[in-house]
TORDREN-235781 format. One line per 3 residues: their letters; for each residue x, y, z of N, C-alpha, C. Coordinates in steps of 0.2 Angstrom, whole numbers. Example, Ala and Ser with C-alpha at 12.3 -4.5 7.8 and 13.67 -1.06 7.14 Angstrom:
<panus>
AS = 66/-28/39/62/-22/39/66/-16/39  64/-11/35/68/-5/36/64/0/39
</panus>
This chain:
<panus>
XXX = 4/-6/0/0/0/0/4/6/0  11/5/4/14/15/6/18/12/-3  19/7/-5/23/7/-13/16/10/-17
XXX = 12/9/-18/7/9/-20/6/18/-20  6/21/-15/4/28/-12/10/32/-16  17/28/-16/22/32/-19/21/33/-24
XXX = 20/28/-29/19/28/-37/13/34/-38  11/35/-34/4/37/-36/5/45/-36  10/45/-31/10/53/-29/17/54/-35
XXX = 20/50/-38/24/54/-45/20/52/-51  15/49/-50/13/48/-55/10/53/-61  7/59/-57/4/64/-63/10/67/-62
XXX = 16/67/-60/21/72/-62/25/65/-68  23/61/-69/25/58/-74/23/59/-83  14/59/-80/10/62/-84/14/69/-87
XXX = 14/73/-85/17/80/-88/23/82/-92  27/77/-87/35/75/-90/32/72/-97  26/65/-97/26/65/-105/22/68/-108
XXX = 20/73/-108/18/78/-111/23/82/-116  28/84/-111/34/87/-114/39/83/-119  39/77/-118/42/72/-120/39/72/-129
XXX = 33/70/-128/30/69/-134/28/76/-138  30/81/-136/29/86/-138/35/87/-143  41/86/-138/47/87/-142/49/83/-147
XXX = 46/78/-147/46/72/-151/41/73/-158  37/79/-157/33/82/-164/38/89/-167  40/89/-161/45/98/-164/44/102/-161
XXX = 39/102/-158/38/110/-153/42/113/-150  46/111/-152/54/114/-145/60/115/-148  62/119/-151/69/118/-151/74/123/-146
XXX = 79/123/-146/84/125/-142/84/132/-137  80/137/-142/80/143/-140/71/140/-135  66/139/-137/59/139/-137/61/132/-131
XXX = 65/130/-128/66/126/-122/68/129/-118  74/130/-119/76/136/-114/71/142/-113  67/145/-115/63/149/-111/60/145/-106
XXX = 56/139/-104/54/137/-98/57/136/-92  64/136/-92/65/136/-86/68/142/-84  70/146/-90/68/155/-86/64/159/-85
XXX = 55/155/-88/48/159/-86/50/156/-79  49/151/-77/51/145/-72/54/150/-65  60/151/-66/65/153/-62/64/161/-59
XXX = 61/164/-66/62/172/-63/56/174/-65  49/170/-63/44/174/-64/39/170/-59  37/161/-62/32/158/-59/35/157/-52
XXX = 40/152/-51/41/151/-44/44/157/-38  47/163/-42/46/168/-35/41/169/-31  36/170/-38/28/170/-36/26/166/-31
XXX = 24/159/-32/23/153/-30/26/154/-23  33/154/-23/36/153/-14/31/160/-10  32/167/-14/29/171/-11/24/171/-6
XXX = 19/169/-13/11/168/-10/11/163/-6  15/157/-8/13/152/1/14/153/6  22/155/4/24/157/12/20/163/18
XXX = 18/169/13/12/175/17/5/172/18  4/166/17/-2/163/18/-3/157/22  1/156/24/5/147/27/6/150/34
XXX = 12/153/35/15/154/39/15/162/43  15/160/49/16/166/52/22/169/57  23/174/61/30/176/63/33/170/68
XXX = 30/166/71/32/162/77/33/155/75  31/155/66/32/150/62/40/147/62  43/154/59/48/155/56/54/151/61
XXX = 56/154/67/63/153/68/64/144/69  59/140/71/60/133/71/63/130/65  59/133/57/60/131/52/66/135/48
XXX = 71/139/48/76/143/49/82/137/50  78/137/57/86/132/61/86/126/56  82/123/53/84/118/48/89/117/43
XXX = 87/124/40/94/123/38/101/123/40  101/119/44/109/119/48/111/111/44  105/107/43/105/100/42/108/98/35
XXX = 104/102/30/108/100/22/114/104/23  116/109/25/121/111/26/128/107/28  126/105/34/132/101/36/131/93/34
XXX = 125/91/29/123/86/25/127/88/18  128/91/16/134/93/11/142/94/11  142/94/17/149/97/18/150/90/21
XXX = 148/86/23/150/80/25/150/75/16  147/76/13/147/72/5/152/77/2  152/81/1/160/85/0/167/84/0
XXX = 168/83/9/173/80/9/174/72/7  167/67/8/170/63/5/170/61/-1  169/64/-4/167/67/-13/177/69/-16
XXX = 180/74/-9/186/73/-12/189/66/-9  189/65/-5/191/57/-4/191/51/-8  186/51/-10/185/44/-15/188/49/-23
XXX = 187/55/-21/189/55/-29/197/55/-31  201/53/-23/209/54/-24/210/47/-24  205/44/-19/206/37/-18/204/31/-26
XXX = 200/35/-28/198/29/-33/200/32/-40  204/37/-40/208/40/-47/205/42/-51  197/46/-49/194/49/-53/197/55/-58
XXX = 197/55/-65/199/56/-71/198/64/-70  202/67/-70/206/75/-68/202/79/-74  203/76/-77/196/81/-82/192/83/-82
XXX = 189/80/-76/182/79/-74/180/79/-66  187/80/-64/183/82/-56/182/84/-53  181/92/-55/176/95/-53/168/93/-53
XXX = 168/92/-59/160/90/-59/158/83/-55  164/79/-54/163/74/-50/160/77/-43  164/81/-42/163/85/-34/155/87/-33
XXX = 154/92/-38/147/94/-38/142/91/-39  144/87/-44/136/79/-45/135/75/-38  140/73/-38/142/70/-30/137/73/-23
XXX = 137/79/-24/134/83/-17/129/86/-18  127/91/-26/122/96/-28/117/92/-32  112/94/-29/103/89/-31/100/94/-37
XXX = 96/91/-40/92/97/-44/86/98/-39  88/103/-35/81/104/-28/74/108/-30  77/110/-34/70/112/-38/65/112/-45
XXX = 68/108/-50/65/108/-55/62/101/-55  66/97/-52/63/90/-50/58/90/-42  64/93/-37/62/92/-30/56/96/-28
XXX = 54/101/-33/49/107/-28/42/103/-33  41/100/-37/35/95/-39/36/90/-36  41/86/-34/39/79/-32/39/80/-26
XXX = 43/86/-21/39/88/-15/32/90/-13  30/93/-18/23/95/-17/20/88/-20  17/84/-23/14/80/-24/17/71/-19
XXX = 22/72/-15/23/67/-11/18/68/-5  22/76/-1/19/79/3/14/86/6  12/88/0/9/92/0/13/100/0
XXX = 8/105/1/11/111/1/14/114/6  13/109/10/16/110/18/23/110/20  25/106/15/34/103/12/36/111/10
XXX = 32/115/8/37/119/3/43/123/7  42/127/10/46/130/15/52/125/19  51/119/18/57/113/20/59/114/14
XXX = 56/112/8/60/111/-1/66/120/0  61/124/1/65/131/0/74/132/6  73/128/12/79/127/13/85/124/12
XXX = 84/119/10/87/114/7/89/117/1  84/119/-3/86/122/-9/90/130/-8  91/133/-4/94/139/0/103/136/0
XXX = 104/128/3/109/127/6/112/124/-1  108/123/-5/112/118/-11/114/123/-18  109/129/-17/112/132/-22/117/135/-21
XXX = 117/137/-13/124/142/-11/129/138/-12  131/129/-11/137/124/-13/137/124/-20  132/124/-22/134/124/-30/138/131/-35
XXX = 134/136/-32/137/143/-34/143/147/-31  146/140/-27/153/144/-24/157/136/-25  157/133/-20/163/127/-22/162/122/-27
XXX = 155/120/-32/152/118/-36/157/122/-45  154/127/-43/158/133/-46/164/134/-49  167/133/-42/175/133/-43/178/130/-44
XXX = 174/122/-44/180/116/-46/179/114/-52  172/114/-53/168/114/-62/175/118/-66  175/125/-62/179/131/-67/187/126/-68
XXX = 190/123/-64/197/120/-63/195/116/-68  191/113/-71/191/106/-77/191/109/-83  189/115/-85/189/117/-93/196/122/-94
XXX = 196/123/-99/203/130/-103/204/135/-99  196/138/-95/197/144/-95/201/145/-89  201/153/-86/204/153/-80/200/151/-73
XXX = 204/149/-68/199/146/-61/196/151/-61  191/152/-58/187/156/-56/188/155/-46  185/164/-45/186/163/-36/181/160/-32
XXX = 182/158/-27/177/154/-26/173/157/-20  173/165/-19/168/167/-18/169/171/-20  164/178/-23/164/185/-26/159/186/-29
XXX = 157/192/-31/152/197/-32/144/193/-36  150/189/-41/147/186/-45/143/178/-42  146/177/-38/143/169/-36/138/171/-29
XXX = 138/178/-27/132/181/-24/127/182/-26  128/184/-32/121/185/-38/118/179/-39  121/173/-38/121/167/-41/115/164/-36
XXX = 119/165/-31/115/162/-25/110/166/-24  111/172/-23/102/175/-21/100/177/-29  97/171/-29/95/171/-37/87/174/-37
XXX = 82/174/-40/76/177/-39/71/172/-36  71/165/-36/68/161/-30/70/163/-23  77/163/-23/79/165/-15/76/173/-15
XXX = 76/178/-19/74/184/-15/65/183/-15  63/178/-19/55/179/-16/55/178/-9  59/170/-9/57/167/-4/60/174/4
XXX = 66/177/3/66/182/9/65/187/9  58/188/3/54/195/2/48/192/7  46/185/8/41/183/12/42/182/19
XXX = 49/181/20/51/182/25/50/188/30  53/193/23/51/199/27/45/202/28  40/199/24/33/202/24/29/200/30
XXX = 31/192/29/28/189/38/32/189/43  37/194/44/42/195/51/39/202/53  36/207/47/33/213/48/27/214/50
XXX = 23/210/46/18/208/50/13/214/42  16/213/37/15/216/30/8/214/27  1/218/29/-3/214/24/-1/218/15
XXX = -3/210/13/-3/212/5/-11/213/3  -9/214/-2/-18/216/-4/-19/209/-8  -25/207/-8/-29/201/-10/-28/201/-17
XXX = -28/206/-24/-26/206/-28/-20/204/-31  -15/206/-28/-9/203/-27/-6/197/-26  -10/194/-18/-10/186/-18/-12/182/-25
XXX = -18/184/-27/-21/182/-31/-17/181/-40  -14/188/-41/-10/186/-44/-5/183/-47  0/182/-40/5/182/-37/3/170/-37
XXX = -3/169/-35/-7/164/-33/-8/161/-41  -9/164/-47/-12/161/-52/-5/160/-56  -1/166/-56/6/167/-59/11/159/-57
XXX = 10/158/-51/15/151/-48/11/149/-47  6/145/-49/2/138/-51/7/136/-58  9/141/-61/13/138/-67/20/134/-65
XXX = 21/133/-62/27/130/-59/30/124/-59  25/119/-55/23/113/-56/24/110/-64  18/112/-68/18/108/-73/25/111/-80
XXX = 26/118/-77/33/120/-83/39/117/-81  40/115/-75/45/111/-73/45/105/-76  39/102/-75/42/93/-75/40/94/-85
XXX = 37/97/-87/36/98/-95/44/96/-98  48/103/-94/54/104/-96/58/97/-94  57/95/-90/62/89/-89/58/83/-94
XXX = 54/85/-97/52/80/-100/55/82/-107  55/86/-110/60/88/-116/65/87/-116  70/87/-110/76/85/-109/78/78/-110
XXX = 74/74/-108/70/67/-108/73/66/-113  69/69/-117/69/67/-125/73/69/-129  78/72/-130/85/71/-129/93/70/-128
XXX = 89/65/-122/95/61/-121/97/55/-124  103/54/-129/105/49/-131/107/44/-127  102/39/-126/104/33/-123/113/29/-127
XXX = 114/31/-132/119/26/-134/124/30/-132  125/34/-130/132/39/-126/132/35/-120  129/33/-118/127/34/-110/131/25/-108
XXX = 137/25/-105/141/20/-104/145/21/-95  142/15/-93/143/17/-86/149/14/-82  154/20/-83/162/16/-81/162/18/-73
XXX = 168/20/-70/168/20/-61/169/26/-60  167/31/-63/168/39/-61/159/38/-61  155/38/-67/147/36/-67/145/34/-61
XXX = 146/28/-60/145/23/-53/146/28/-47  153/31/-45/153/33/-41/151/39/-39  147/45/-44/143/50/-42/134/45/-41
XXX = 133/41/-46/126/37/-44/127/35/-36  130/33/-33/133/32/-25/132/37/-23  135/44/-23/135/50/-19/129/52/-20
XXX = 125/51/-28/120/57/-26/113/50/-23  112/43/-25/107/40/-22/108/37/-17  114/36/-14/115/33/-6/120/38/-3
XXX = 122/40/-5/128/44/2/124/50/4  122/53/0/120/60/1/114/59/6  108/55/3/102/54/9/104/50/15
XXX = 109/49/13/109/42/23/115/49/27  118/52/23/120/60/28/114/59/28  109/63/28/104/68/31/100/65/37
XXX = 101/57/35/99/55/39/105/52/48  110/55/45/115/53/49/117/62/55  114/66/51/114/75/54/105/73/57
XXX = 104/71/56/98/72/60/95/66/65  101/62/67/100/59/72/103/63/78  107/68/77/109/74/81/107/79/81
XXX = 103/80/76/101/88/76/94/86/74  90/84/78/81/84/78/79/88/76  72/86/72/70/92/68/63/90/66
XXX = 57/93/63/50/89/62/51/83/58  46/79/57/48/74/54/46/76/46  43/79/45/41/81/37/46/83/34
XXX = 49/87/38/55/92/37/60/88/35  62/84/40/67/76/40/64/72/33  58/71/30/58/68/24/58/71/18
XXX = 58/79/20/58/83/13/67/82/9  70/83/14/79/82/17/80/78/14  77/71/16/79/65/13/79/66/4
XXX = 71/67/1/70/65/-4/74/70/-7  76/77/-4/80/81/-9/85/78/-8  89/76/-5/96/73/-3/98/68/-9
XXX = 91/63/-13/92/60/-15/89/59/-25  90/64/-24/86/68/-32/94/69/-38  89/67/-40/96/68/-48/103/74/-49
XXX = 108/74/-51/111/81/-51/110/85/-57  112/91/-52/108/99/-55/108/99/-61  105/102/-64/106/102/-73/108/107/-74
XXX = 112/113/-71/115/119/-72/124/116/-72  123/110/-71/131/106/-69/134/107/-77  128/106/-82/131/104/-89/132/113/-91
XXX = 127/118/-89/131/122/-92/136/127/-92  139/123/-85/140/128/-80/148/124/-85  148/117/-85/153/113/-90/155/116/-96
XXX = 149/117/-100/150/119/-108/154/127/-108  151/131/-101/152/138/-103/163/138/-99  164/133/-96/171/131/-94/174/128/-99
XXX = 171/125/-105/174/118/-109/177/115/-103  173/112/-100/176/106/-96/174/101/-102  173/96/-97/168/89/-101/160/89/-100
XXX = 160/95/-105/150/94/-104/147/87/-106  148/84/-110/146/76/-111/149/72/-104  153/72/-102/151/67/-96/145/73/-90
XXX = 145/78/-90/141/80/-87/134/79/-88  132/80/-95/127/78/-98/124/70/-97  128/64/-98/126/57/-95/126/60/-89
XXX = 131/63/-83/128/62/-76/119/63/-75  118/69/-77/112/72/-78/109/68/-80  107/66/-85/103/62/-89/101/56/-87
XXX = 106/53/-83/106/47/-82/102/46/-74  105/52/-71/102/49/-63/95/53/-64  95/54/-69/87/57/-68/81/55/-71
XXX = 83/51/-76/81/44/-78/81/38/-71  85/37/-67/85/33/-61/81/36/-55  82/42/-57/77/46/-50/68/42/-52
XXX = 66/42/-55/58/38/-58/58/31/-54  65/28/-51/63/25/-48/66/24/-42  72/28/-39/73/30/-35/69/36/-29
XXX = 65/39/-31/60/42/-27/55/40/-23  51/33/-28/45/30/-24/48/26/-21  57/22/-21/58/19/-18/59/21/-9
XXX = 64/29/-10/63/32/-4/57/34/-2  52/35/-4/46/37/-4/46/31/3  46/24/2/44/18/3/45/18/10
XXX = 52/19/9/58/18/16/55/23/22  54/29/18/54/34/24/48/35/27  42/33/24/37/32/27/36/26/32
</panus>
């Protein structure tokens, strides 16, 4: 029955995934007309979306319990970090590529996978668990994700913190998410038009996400995709290492239980898909970045209702 429950709650986010799929697969999408979704996505529907829930959801006395949370992916990252550089000295992961080792290894796609299978596992009550997590994983990825990525291509290293990898971090989900912050710590009414707005604007979110990943889908060549012991060993970091930390920080560091599952299922979601651009635009090895991606995210479809299983 909880197997049963799992499938069922990724089930219409499978639905819409092949919606995009078979879209792509008539032509509707090419290169420029895909990439607008995940920028309508990022800097339009989901600021909105985190805004309007959280001024609606929560209130001042809410906050500091769910705040202190993010202590848990945080020190659940830096723990897969270190041993992300460990194995990658110990098992002679190929110098080419180990940057992106490091960051596939420890950075989740927390929101374009994680923020619909969070909301359809556990409702919208998860969200503000989704948004820290996702707070702790974009800051790893746009500061030491960043800089090692930068170390594998031509260009020159990049610094691994500066001007730029702050923009990066407080991207425009994160400034919704602590425009709501401050509006519910003020005690700010907003006007009901606005909710409303703000409310129909990020209802888009959901389905442009999993569309998008369903076009990506549909692009990935299965016959590149060959699984040597660099492959294996981030499918290790990102489906068993990364969620047994969260679960290993939180047998020290208690916390709600929803919150403790949201954790988990982020902990163990496919890596970022900014890993490959962030490749291409270093000329690292955007193709092995691309199989990383491609591949654990194809695995996620079954690795989700798995943990779904466990953790209930």
């Amino acid at each position: 029955m909880i197997l049963l429950n799992a499938i069922e709650g990724v089930l219409s986010l499978l639905l819409m995934g092949l919606v995009g799929y078979v879209l792509a697969g008539k032509g509707w999408f090419n290169k420029e007309t895909s990439a607008l979704l995940p920028k309508l996505v990022t800097k339009v529907s989901l600021p909105l979306f985190l805004l309007c829930n959280l001024i609606t959801t929560f209130h001042r006395d809410d906050l500091v319990h769910m705040i202190y949370g993010v202590i848990v992916p945080m020190l659940s990252m830096m723990i897969c970090f270190v041993l992300s550089l460990g194995l990658g000295k110990l098992c002679k992961v190929d110098k080419r590529h180990i940057g992106i080792f490091y960051s596939t290894f420890v950075a989740s796609n927390s929101i374009f996978v994680g923020l619909p299978v969070d909301i359809a596992l556990f409702g919208e009550e998860s969200l503000p668990y989704t948004l820290l997590y996702f707070f702790a994983n974009t800051t790893f990825f746009w500061t030491f994700g960043n800089y090692y990525i930068s170390s594998d291509g031509d260009r020159r290293k990049v610094a691994l913190f500066s001007m730029e990898t702050v923009k990066k971090v407080f991207s425009a989900p994160i400034i919704g998410f602590l425009s709501a912050i401050v509006i519910i710590m003020l005690e700010i009414t907003v006007p009901d038009f606005l909710v409303k707005t703000a409310r129909y604007l990020g209802g888009m979110t959901t389905p442009l996400a999993i569309i998008f990943i369903g076009i990506v889908l549909y692009g990935i060549d299965l016959k590149k995709i060959r699984l040597d012991k660099d492959i294996l060993l981030v499918l290790l970091g990102r489906f068993i290492v990364s969620p047994l930390s969260i679960v290993l920080v939180t047998y020290f560091i208690p916390i709600p239980d929803l919150m403790r599952k949201v954790f988990i299922i982020q902990a163990s979601l496919p890596a970022m898909a900014q890993t490959v651009i962030l490749a291409s635009f270093y000329k690292a090895d955007s193709e092995y970045a691309t199989i990383l991606v491609s591949l654990s995210t194809l695995l996620s479809m079954i690795t989700i209702p798995l943990y779904m299983v466990l953790i209930s």
